[in-house]
C-alpha positions as CSV (number, residue, x, y, z in Angstrom):
1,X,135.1,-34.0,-43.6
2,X,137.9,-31.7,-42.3
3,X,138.6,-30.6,-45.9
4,X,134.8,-29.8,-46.6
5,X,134.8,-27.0,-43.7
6,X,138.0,-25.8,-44.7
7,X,137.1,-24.9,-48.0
8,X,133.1,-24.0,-46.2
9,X,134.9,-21.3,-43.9
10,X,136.3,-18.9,-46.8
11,X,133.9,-19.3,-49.7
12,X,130.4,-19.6,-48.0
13,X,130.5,-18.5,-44.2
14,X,126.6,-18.2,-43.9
15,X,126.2,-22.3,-45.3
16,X,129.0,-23.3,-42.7
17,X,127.0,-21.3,-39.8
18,X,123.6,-23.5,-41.2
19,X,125.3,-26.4,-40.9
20,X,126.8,-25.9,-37.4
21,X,123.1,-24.7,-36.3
22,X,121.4,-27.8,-38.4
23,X,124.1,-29.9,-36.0
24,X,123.4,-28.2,-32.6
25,X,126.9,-27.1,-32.1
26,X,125.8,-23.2,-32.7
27,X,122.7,-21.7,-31.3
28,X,120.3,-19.1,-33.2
29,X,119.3,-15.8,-32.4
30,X,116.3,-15.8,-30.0
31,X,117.0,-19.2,-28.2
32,X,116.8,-19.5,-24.8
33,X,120.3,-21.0,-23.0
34,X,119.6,-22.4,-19.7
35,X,122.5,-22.9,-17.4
36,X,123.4,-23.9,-13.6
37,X,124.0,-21.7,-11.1
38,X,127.3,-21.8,-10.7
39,X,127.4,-20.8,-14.8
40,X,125.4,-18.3,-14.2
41,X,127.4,-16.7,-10.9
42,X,130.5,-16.7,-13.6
43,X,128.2,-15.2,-16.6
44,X,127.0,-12.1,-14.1
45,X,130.6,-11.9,-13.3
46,X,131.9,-11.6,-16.7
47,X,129.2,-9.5,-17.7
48,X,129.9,-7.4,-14.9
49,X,133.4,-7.0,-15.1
50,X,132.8,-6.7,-18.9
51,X,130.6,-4.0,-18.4
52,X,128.0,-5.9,-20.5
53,X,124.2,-5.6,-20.0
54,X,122.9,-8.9,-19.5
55,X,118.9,-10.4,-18.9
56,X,118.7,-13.6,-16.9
57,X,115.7,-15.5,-15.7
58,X,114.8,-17.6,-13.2
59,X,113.5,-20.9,-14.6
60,X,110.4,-21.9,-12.5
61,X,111.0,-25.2,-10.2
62,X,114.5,-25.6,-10.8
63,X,117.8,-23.9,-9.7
64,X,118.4,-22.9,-13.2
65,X,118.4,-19.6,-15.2
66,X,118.1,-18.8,-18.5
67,X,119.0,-15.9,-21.1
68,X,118.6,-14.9,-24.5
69,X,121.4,-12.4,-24.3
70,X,123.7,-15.4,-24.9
71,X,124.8,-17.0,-28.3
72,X,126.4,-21.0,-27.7
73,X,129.5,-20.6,-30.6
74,X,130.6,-24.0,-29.9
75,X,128.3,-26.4,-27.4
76,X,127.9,-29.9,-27.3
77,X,131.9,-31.2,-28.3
78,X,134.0,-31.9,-26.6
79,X,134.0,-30.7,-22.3
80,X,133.9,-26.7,-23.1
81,X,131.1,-24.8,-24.7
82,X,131.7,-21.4,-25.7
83,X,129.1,-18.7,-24.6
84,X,129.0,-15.4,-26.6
85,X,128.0,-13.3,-23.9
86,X,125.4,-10.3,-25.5
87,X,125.3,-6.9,-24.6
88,X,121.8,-5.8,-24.5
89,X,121.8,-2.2,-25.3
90,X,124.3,-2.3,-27.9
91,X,122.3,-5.6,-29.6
92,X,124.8,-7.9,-29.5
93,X,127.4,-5.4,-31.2
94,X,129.6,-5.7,-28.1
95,X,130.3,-9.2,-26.4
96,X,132.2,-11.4,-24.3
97,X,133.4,-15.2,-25.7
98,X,133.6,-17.1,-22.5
99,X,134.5,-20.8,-21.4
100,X,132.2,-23.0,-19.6
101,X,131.5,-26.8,-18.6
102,X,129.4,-28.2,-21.3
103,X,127.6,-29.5,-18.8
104,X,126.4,-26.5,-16.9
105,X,124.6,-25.3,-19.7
106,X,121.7,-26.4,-22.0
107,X,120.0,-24.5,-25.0
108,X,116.6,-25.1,-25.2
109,X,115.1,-25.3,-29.0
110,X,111.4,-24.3,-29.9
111,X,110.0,-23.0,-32.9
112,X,106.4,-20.7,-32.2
113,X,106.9,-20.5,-28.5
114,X,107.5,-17.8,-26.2
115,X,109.6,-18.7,-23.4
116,X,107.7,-17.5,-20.1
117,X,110.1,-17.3,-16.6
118,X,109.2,-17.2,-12.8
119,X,110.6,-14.0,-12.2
120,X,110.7,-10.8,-14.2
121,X,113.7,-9.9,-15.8
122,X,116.8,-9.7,-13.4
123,X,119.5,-7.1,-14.8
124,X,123.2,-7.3,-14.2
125,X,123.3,-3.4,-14.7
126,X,127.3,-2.2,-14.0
127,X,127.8,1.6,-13.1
């Protein structure tokens, strides 16, 4: 199995990312990542710190918030996820990799669905 994304990473990059989506260790573009609050006190940092841009949401009767402005690079193996933390001005062109509890955070799939939040958009904006 090893051997079969060893040879996947150099020859076809875009069939080894399908897989990883297909296998919910990589999210897609669009998908909404929904995360604690203490994940998201350390996302605002980063961003901030970063300089980054960042959208997050309040998720409506929980104590959760959400983003789009996030890529999961590696979720769901192992006890760290790795967040790709999206600047939104620049489209994604400059980011942040960052470390997190894989259980502070949670993508959530859909396919034809528009994800609707309690509160409008909340900017981490850094000056």
């Amino acid at each position: 199995m090893v051997s079969i994304f060893a040879l996947l990473v150099p020859t076809h990059p875009g069939l080894l990312n399908l897989a990883m989506v297909n296998l919910g260790v990589r999210s897609v573009p669009g998908e909404m990542i929904l995360f604690s609050d203490s994940a998201h006190t350390q996302l605002t940092a980063a961003a901030r710190i970063s300089g980054l841009q960042v959208s997050f949401r309040s998720v409506p009767e929980t104590s959760q918030w959400g983003t789009q402005d996030v890529r999961a690079v590696w979720q769901g193996v192992g006890n760290s996820s790795y967040l790709r933390l999206l600047d939104e001005p620049s489209e994604g062109r400059r980011n942040v990799l960052i470390r997190l509890d894989r259980n502070t955070i949670s993508p959530l799939r859909g396919q034809g669905v528009k994800f609707q939040c309690k509160s409008p958009v909340v900017r981490d904006q850094t000056k």
